[in-house]
VOBA-1610 file (N, C-alpha, C; in pm, whole numbers, padded with zeros to 5 digits, always signed):
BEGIN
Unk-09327-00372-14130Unk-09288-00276-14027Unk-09153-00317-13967Unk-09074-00198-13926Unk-08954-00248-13904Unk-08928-00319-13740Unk-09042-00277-13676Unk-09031-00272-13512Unk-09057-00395-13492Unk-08931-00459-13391Unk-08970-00640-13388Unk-09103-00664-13256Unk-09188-00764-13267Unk-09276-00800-13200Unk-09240-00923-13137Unk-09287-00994-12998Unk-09268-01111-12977Unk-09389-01194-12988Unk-09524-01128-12950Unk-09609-01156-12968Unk-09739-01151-13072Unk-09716-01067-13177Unk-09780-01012-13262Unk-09739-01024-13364Unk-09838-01055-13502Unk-09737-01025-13669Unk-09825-00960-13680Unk-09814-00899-13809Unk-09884-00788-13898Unk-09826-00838-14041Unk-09954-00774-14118Unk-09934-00797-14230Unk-10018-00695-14316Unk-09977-00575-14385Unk-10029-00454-14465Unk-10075-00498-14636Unk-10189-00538-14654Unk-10197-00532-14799Unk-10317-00434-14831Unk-10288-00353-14928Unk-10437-00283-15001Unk-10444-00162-14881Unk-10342-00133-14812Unk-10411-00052-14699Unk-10444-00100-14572Unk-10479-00234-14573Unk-10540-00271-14481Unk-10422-00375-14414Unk-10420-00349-14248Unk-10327-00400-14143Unk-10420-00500-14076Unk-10339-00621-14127Unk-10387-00746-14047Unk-10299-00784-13908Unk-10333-00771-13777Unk-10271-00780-13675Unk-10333-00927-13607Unk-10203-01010-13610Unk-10229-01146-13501Unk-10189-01144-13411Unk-10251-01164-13291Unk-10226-01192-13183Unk-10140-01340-13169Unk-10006-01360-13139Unk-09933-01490-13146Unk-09923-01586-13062Unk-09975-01605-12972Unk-09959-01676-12850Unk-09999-01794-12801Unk-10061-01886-12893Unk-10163-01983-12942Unk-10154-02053-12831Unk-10034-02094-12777Unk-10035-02213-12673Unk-10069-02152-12556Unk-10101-02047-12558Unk-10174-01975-12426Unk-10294-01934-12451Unk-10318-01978-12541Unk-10509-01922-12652Unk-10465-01780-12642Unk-10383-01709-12669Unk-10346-01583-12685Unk-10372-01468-12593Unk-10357-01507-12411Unk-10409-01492-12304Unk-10359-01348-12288Unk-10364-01254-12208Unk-10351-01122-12270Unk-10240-01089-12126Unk-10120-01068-12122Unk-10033-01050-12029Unk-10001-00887-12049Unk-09883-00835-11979Unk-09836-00663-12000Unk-09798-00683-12105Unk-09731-00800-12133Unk-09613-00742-12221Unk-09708-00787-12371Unk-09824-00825-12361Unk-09891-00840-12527Unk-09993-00731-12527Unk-10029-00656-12391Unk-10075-00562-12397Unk-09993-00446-12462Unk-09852-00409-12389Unk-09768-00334-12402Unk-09708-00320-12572Unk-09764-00450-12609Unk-09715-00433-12778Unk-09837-00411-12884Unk-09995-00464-12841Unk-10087-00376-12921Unk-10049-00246-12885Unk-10020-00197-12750Unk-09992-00059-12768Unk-09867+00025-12868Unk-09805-00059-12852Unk-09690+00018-12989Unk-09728-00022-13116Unk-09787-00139-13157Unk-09843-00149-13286Unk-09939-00092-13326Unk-10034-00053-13251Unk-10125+00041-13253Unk-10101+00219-13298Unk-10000+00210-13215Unk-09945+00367-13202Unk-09922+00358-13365Unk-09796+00249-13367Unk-09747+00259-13537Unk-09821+00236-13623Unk-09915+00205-13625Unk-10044+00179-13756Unk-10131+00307-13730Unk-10129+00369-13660Unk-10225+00485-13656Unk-10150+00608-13719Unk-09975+00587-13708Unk-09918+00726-13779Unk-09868+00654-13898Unk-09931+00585-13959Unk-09855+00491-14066Unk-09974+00538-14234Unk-09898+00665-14271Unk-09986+00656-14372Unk-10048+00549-14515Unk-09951+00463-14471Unk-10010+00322-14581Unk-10104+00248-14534Unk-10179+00300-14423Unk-10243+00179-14352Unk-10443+00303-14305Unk-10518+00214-14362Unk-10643+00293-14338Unk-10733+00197-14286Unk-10703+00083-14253Unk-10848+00000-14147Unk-10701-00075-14110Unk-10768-00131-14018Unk-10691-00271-13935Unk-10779-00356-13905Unk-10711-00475-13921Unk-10821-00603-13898Unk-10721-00676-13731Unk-10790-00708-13708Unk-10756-00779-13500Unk-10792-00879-13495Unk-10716-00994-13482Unk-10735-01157-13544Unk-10647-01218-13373Unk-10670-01380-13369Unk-10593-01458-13318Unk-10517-01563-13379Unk-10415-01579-13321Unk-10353-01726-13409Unk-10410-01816-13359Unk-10481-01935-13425Unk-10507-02079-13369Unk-10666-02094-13319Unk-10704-02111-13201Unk-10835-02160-13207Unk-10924-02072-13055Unk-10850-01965-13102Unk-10861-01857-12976Unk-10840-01661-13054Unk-10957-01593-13010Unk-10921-01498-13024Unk-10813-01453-12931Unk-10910-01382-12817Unk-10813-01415-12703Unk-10887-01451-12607Unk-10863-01575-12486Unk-10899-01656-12437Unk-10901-01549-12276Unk-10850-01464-12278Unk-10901-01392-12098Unk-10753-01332-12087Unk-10713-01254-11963Unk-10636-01209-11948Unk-10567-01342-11892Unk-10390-01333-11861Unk-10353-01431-11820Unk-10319-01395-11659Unk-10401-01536-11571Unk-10450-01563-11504Unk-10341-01548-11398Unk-10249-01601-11435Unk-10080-01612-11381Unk-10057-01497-11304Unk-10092-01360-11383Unk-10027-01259-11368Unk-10146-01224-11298Unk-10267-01230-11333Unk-10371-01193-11212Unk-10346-01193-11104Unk-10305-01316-11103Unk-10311-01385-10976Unk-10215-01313-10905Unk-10094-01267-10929Unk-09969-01229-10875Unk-10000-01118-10844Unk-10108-01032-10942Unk-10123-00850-10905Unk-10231-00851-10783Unk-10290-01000-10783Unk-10411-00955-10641Unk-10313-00987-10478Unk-10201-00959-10466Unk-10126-00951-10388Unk-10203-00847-10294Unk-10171-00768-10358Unk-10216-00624-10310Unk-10311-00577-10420Unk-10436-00487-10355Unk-10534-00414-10422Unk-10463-00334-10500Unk-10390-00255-10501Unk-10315-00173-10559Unk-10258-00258-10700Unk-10205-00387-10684Unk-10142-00493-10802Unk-10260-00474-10905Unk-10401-00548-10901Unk-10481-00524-10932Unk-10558-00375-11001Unk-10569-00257-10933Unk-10574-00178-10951Unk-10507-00128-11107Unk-10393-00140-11064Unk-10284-00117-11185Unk-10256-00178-11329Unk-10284-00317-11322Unk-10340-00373-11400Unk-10445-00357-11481Unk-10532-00359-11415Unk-10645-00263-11507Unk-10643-00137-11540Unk-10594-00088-11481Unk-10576+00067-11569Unk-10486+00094-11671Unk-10372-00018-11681Unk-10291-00048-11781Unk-10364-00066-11897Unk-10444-00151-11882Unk-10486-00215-12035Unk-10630-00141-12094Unk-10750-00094-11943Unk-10828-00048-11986Unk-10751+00107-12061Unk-10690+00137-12065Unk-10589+00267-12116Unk-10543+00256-12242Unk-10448+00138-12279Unk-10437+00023-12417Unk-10561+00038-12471Unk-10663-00022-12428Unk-10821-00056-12505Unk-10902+00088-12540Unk-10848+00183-12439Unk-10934+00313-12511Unk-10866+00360-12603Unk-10738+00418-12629Unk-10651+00422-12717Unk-10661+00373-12829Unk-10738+00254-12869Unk-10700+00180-12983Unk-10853+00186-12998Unk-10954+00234-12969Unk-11081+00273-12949Unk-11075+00458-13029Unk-11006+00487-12981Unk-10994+00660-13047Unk-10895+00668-13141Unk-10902+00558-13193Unk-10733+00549-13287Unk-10755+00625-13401Unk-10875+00682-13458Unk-10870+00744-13551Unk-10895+00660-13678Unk-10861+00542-13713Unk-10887+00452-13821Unk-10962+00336-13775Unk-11060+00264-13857Unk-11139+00156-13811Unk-11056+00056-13771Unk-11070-00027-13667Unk-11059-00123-13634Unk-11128-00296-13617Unk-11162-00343-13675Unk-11277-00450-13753Unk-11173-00609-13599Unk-11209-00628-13549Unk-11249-00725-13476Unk-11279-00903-13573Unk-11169-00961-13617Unk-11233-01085-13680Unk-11191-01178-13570Unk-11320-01201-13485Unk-11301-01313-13377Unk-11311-01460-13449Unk-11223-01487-13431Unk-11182-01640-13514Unk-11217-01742-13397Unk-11226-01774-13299Unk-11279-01837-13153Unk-11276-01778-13023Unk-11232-01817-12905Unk-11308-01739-12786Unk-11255-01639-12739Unk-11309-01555-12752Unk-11293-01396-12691Unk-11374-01354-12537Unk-11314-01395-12463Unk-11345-01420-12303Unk-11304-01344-12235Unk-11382-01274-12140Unk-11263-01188-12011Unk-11242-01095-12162Unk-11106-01051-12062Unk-11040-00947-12156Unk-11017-00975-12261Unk-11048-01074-12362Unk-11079-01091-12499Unk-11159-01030-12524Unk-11277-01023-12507Unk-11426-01022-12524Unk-11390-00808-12471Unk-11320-00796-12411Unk-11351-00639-12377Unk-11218-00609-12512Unk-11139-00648-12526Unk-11050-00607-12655Unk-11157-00626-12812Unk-11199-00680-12812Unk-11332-00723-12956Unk-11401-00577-12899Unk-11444-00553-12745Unk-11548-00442-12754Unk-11500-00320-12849Unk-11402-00304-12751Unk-11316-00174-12805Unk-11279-00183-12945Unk-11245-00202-13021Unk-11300-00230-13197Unk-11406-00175-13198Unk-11405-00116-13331Unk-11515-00066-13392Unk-11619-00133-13425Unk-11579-00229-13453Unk-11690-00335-13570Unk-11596-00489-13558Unk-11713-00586-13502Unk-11671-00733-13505Unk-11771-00881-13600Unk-11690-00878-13647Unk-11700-00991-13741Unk-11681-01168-13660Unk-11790-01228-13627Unk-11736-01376-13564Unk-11734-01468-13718Unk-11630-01585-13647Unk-11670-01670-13696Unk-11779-01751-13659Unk-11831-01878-13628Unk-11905-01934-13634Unk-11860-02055-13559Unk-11758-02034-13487Unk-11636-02102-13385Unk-11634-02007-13264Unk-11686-01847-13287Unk-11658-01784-13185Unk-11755-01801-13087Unk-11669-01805-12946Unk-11750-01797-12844Unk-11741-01659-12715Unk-11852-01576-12696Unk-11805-01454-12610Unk-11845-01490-12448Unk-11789-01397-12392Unk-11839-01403-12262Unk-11761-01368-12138Unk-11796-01340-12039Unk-11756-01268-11894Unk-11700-01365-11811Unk-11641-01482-11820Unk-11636-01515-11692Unk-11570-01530-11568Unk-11545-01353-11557Unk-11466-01334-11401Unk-11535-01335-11279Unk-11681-01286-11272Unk-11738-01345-11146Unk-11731-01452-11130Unk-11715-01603-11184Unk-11702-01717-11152Unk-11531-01731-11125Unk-11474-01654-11130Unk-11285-01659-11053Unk-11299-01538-10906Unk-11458-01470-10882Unk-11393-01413-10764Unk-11371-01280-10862Unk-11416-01203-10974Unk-11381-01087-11015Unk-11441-01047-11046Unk-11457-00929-11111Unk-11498-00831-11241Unk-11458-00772-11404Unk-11529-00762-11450Unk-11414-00724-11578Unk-11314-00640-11540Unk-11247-00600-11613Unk-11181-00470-11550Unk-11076-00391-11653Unk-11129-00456-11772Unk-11117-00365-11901Unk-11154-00294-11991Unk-11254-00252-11905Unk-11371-00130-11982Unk-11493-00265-12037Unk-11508-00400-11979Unk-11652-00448-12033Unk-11746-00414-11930Unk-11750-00353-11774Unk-11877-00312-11739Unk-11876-00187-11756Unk-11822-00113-11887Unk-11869-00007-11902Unk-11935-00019-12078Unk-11834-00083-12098Unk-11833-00053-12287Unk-11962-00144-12329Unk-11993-00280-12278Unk-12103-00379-12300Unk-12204-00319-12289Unk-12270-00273-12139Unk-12395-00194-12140Unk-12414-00082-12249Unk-12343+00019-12286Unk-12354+00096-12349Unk-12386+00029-12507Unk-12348-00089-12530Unk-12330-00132-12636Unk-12480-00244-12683Unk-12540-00311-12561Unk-12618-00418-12574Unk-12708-00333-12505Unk-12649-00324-12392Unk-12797-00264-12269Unk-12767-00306-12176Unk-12797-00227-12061Unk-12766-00264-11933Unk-12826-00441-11848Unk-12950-00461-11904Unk-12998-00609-11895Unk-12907-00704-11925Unk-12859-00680-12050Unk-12815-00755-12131Unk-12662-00790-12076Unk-12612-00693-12064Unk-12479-00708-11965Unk-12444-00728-11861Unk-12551-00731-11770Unk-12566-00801-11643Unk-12557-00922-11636Unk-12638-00977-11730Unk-12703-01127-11732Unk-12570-01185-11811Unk-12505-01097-11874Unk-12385-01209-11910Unk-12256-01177-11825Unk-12237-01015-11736Unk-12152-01054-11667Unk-12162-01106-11544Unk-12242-01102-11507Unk-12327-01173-11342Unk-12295-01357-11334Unk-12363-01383-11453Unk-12357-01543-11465Unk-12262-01591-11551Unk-12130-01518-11645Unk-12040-01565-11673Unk-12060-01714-11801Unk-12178-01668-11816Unk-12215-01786-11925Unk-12167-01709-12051Unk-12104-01788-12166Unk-12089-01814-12268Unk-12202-01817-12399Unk-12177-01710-12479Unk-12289-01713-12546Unk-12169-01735-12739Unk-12285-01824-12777Unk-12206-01830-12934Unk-12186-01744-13056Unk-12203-01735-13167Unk-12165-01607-13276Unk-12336-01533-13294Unk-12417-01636-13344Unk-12526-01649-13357Unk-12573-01495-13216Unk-12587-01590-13118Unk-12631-01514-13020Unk-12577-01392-13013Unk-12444-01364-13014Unk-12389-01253-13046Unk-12431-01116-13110Unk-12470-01195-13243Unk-12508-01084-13344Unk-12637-01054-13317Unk-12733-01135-13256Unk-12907-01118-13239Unk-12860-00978-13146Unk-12831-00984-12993Unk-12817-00886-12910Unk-12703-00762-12931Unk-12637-00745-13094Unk-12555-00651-13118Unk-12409-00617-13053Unk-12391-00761-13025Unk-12210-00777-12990Unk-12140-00800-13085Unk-12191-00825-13164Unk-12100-00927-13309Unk-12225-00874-13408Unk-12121-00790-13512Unk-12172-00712-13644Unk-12229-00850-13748Unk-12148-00949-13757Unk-12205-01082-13833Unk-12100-01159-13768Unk-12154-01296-13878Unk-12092-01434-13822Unk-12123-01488-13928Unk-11982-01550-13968Unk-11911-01619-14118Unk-11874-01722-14098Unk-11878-01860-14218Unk-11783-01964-14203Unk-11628-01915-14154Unk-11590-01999-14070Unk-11442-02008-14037Unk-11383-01938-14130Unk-11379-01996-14294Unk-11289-02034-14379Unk-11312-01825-14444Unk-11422-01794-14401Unk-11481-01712-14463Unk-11472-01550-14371Unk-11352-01596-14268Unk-11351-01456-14170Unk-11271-01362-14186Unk-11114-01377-14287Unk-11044-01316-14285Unk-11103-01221-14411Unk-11134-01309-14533Unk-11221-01228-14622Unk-11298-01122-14596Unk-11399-01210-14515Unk-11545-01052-14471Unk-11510-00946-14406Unk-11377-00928-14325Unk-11314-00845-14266Unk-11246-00772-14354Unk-11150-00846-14421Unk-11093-00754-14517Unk-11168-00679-14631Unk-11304-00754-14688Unk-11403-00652-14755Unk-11435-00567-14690Unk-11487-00560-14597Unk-11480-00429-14533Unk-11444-00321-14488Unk-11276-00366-14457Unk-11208-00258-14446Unk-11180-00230-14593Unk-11188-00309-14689Unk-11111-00244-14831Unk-11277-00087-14831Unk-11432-00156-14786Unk-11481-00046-14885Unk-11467+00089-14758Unk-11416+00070-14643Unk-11440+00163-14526Unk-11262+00263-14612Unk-11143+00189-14633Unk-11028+00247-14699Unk-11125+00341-14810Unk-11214+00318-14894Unk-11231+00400-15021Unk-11289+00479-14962Unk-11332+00499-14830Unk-11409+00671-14824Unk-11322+00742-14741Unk-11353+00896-14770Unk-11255+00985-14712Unk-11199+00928-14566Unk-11061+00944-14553Unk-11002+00952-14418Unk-11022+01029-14289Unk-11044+01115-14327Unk-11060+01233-14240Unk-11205+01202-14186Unk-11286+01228-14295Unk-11475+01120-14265Unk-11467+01042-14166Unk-11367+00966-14177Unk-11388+00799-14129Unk-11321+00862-13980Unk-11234+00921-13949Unk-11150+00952-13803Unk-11269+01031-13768Unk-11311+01164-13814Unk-11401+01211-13726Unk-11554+01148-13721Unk-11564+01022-13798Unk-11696+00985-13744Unk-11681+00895-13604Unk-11546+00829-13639Unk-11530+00746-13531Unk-11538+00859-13417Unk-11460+00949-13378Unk-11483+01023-13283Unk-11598+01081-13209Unk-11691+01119-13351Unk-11781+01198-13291Unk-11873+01054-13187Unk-11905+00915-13280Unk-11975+00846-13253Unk-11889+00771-13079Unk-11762+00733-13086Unk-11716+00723-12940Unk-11731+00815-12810Unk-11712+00891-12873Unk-11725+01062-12759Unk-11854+01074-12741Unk-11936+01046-12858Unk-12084+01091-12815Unk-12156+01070-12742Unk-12118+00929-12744Unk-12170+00803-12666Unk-12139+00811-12516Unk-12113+00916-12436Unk-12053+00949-12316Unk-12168+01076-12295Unk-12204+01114-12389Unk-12243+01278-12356Unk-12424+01245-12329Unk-12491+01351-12254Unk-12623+01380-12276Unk-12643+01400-12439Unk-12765+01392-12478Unk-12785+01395-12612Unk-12772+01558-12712Unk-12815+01639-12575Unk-12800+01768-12664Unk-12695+01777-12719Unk-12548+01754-12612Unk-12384+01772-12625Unk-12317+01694-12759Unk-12353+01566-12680Unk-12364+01499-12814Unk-12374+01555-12946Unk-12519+01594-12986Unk-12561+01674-13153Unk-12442+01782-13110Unk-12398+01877-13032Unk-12355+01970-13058Unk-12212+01895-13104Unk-12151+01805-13066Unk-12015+01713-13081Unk-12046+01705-13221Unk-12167+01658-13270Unk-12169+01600-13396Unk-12152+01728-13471Unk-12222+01847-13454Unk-12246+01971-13537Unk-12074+02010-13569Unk-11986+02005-13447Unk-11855+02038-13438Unk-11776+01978-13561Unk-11765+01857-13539Unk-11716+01733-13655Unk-11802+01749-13797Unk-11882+01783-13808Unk-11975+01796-13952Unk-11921+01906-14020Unk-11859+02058-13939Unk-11817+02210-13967Unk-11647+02145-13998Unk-11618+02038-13950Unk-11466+02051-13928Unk-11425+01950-14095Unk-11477+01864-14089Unk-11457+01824-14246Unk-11528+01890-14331Unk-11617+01963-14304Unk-11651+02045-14436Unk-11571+02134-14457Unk-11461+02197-14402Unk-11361+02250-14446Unk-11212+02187-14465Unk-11231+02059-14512Unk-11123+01978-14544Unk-11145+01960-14745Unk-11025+01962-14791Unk-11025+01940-14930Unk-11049+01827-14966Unk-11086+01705-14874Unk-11107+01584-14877Unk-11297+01622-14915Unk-11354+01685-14868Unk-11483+01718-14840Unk-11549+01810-14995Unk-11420+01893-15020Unk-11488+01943-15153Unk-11442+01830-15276Unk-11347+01729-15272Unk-11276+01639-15373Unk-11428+01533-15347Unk-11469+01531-15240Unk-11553+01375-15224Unk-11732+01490-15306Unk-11729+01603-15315Unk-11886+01654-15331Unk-11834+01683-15472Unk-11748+01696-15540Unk-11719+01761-15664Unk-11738+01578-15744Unk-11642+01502-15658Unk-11620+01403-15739Unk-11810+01340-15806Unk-11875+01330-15630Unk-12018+01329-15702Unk-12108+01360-15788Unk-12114+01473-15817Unk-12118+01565-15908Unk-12085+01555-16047Unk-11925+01476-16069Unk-11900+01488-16184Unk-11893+01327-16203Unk-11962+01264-16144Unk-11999+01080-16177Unk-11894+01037-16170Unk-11785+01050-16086Unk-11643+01024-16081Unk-11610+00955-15965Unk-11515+00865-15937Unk-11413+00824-15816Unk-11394+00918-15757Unk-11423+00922-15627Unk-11292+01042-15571Unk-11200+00997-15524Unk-11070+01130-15525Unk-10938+01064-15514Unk-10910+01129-15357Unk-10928+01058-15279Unk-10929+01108-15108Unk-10750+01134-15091Unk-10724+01246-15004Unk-10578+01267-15015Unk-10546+01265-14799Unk-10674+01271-14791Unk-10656+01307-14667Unk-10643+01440-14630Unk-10683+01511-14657Unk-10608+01672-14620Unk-10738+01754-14630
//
């Protein structure tokens, strides 16, 4: 990509966009300005037709380790500092949540605070076996405030998200995946792989499939259940009139690959 980053590399093979977070000597602590650049890398991988999953990694021994604290600290000046702050990034995190293409989460170590709410927002997370999750802004005097007391409950259960944002304890990969925070948990050596298998077999099915499932299933997840099915009925009528939809039922049919064009 041509757009320079200070904090971020990327790397496109097979389709699939590997995005690092660069910041290692800060465990990759999440400031405006690394917020402000998933947001343009984001933007550019979502209109980037060479690119159909993205994988969301850290450099070093940190997914990302919490928001940085520095700058916290400076925005709780005023309620308003604060305020703003979070609406910055929880804004970033929905965005890259409705992005239209999967987003796969390979937490390589601790995803804390606003780590742990950037992994939410992903579609699908992969730990290593190094990763560690967890809340702990009530123990600084806070709250999340990047969509994890909204996105966690919805995701684990309201119990379940209490008890880890209330007490700010640390839970490991293992634990993770039992209560449905973490899709699996891989050797270290073994995270960039399981991520990238996945996005390679999520790349082979239709595009269009894959954007409006993500949609229907994010959006849905907001609605009463009737609205919901009716969301889903909407998205089910809308690719069935995509040529992606008669190429993927013909290809079945005739024991064939299909050749997805997007369209």
């Amino acid at each position: 990509m041509s757009a320079s980053y200070e904090f971020l590399l990327v790397d496109v093979t097979d389709r699939v966009a590997t995005v690092t977070i660069n910041r290692p000597d800060k465990l990759n602590a999440l400031n405006a300005a690394v917020i402000a650049e998933l947001d343009r890398m984001f933007t550019a991988l979502a209109a980037d037709p060479g690119v159909g999953a993205i994988i969301l990694t850290g450099a070093g021994r940190a997914f990302v380790a919490g928001a940085d604290i520095i700058e916290v600290a400076a925005g709780a000046a005023s309620p308003a500092g604060l305020e703003a702050i979070a609406t910055f990034g929880s804004g970033v995190f929905t965005r890259i949540e409705r992005l239209g293409k999967p987003v796969i989460a390979a937490v390589n170590g601790f995803a804390l605070g606003g780590g742990c709410e950037l992994a939410l927002a992903c579609h699908i997370r992969i730990a290593s076996t190094q990763a560690k999750f967890g809340f702990p802004e009530t123990k600084l005097g806070l709250i999340p405030g990047y969509g994890g007391t909204q996105r966690l409950p919805r995701l684990i259960g309201q119990g379940r998200a209490l008890e880890l944002i209330l007490t700010g304890d640390l839970i490991d990969a293992p634990r993770a995946v039992a209560i449905g925070l973490a899709n699996a948990v891989v050797e270290p050596a073994l995270l960039h792989e399981a991520a990238c298998s996945m996005a390679l077999v999520i790349c082979k099915n239709g595009p269009l499939a894959v954007a409006h499932a993500i949609t229907a299933v994010t959006q849905g997840a907001d609605l009463p259940i009737d609205a919901a099915l009716a969301l889903e009925a909407e998205h089910f009528g809308a690719v069935g009139r995509t040529a992606d939809m008669r190429e993927g039922t013909t290809a079945f049919l005739e024991k064939r690959a299909a050749a997805f064009r997007g369209t």
